[in-house]
C-alpha positions as CSV (number, residue, x, y, z in Angstrom):
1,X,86.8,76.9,146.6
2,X,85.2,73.5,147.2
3,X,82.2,74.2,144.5
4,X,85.3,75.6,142.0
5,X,87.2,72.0,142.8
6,X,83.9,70.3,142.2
7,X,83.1,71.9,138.9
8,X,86.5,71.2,137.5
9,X,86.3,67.5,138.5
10,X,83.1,67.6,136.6
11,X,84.2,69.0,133.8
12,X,87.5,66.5,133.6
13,X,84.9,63.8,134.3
14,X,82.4,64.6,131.0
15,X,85.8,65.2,128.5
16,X,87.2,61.6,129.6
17,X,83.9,60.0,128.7
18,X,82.8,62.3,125.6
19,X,82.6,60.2,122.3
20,X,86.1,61.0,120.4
21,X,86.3,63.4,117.7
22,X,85.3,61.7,114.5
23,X,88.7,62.2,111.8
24,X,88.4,62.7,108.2
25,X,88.8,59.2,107.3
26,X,86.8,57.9,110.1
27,X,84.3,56.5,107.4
28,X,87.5,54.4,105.6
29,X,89.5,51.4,107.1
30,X,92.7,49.7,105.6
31,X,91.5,46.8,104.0
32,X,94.9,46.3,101.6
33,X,98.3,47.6,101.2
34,X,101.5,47.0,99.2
35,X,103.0,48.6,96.4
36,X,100.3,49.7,93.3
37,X,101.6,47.4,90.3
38,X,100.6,45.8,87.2
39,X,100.4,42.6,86.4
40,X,102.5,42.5,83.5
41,X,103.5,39.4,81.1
42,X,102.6,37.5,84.7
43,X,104.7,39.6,86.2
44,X,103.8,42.3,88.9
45,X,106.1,45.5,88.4
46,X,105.4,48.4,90.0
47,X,104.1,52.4,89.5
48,X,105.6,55.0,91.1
49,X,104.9,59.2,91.6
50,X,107.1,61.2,89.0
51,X,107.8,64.6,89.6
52,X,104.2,65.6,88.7
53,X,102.8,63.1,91.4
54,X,101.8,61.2,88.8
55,X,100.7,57.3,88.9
56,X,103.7,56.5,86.2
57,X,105.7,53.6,84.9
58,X,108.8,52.7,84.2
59,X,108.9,49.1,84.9
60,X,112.2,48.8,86.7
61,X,111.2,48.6,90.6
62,X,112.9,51.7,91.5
63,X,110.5,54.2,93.8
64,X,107.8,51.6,94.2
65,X,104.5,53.4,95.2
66,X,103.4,52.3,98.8
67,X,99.3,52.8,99.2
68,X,96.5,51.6,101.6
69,X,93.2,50.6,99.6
70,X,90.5,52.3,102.0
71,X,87.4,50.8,101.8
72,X,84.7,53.5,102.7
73,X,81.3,52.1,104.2
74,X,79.6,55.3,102.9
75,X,80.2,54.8,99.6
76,X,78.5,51.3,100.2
77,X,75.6,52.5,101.2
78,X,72.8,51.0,100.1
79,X,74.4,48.8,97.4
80,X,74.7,44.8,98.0
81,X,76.9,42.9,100.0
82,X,79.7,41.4,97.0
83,X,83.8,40.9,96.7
84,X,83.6,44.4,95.5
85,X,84.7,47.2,98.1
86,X,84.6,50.8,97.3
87,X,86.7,53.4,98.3
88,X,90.1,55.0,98.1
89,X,93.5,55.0,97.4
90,X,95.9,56.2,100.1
91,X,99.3,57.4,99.8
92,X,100.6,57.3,103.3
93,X,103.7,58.8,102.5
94,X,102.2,62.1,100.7
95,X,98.7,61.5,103.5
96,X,96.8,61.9,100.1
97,X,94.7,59.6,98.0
98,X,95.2,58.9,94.2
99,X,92.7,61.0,92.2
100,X,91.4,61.4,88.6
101,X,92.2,65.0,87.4
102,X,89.8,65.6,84.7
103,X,86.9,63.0,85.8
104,X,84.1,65.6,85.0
105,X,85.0,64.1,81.0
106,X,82.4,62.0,80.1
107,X,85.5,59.7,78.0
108,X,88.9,59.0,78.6
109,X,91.7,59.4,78.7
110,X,91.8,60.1,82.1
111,X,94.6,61.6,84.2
112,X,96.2,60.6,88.1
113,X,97.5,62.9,90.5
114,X,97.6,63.0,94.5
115,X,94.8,65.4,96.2
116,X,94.1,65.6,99.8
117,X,91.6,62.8,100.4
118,X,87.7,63.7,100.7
119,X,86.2,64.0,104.4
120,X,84.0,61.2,105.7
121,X,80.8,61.0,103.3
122,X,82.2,63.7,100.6
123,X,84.3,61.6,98.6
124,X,84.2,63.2,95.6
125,X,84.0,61.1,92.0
126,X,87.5,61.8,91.4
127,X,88.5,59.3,93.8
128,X,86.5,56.7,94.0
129,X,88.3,53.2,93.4
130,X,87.1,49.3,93.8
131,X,89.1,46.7,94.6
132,X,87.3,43.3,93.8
133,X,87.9,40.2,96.4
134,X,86.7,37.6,94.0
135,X,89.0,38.9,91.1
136,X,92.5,38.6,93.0
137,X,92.3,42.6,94.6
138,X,91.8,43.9,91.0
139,X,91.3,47.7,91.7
140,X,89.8,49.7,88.9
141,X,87.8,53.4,88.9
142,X,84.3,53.5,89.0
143,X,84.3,57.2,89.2
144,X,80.5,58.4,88.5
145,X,77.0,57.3,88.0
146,X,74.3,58.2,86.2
147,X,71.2,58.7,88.4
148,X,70.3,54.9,89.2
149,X,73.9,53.8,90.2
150,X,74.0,51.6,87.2
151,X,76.5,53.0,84.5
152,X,79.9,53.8,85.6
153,X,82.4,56.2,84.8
154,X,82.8,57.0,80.5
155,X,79.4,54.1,80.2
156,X,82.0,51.4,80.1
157,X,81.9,49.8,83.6
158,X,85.1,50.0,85.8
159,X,88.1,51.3,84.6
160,X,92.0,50.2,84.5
161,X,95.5,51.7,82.7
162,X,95.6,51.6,79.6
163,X,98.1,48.4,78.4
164,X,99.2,46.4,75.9
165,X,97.8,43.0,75.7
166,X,100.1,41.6,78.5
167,X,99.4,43.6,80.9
168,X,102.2,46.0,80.6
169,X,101.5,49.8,80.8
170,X,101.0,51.9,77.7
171,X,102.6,54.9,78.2
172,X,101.8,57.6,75.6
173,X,101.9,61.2,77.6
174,X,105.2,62.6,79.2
175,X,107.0,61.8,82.5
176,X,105.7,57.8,82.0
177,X,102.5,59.2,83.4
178,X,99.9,56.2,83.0
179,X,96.2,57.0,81.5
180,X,92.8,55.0,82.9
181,X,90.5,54.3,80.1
182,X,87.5,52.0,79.8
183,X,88.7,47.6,79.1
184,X,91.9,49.1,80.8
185,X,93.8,46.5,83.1
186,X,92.9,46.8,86.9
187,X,95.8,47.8,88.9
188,X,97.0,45.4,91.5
189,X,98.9,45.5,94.9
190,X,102.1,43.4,95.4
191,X,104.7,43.2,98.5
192,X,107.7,43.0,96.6
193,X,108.9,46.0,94.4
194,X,109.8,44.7,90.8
């Protein structure tokens, strides 16, 4: 009975000092939250989810869209220390990250909607973001590269919403769903719903 009492300490002993289970987002930390907005005519206004679970517009503050930018050290890898931080954009309230639907396109437009967010290392194209220190937490999508991690997403660098020259959102698709398109305007994160 002793030897029994003795294993079972032993055993208690090695699970209170194993290394914790690594979690799907182990690889990502919270570098930024608010509501997603854009900066229109000056002003930030915030998106919101339609029905769809859409990034959309409307402009009036109702439903503001609460996220967490996630910067992701493995999708770092490799690439030089800047303002620029790569990784995701987390919607704690669904526990799923914003996500271009039709990213295997080589031009825009392209199309938002909420998918589960990738596992540690296997973030997937689709939702891959950068927010940029130096430019006031401008986050745009990089989506792919070519082969030497030079050309982004569509061969146009980063990409924003499509807007009007102000800023404001340029809706052209149903349920006020926004598009991202190359020179489009980064989003941006605010505290106040507008």
């Amino acid at each position: 009975m002793l030897s029994v009492q003795i294993i079972l300490a032993s055993l208690v002993a090695g699970l209170a000092t194993a290394n914790p289970i690594q979690t799907r987002d182990a690889d990502c930390t919270t570098i930024a939250s608010g509501y997603l907005a854009a900066n229109a005519t000056g002003v930030f206004k915030t998106f919101y989810l339609n029905a769809e679970n859409q990034v959309a517009y409307l402009g009036d503050g109702k439903n503001p869209l609460a996220v967490d930018f996630k910067e992701c050290q493995s999708l770092e890898v490799g690439e030089p220390v800047t303002s620029q931080k790569s990784g995701v954009i987390y919607v704690p309230s669904h526990d799923k990250c914003i996500s271009i639907t039709n990213q295997q396109n080589a031009a825009g437009p392209y199309y938002t909607n909420l998918t589960t967010c990738g596992a540690a290392y296997q973030i997937g194209y689709p939702q891959r973001w950068v927010l940029d220190e130096g430019s006031a937490n401008a986050i745009r999508w990089s989506g792919e590269t070519d082969q030497e991690g030079t050309t982004l997403q569509g061969g146009c660098g980063l990409l924003g919403y499509a807007s009007h020259s102000k800023g404001v959102p340029t809706i052209t698709h149903s349920n006020s769903q926004v598009t991202i398109e190359c020179s489009g305007t980064p989003f941006r994160l605010t505290q106040t719903a507008a």
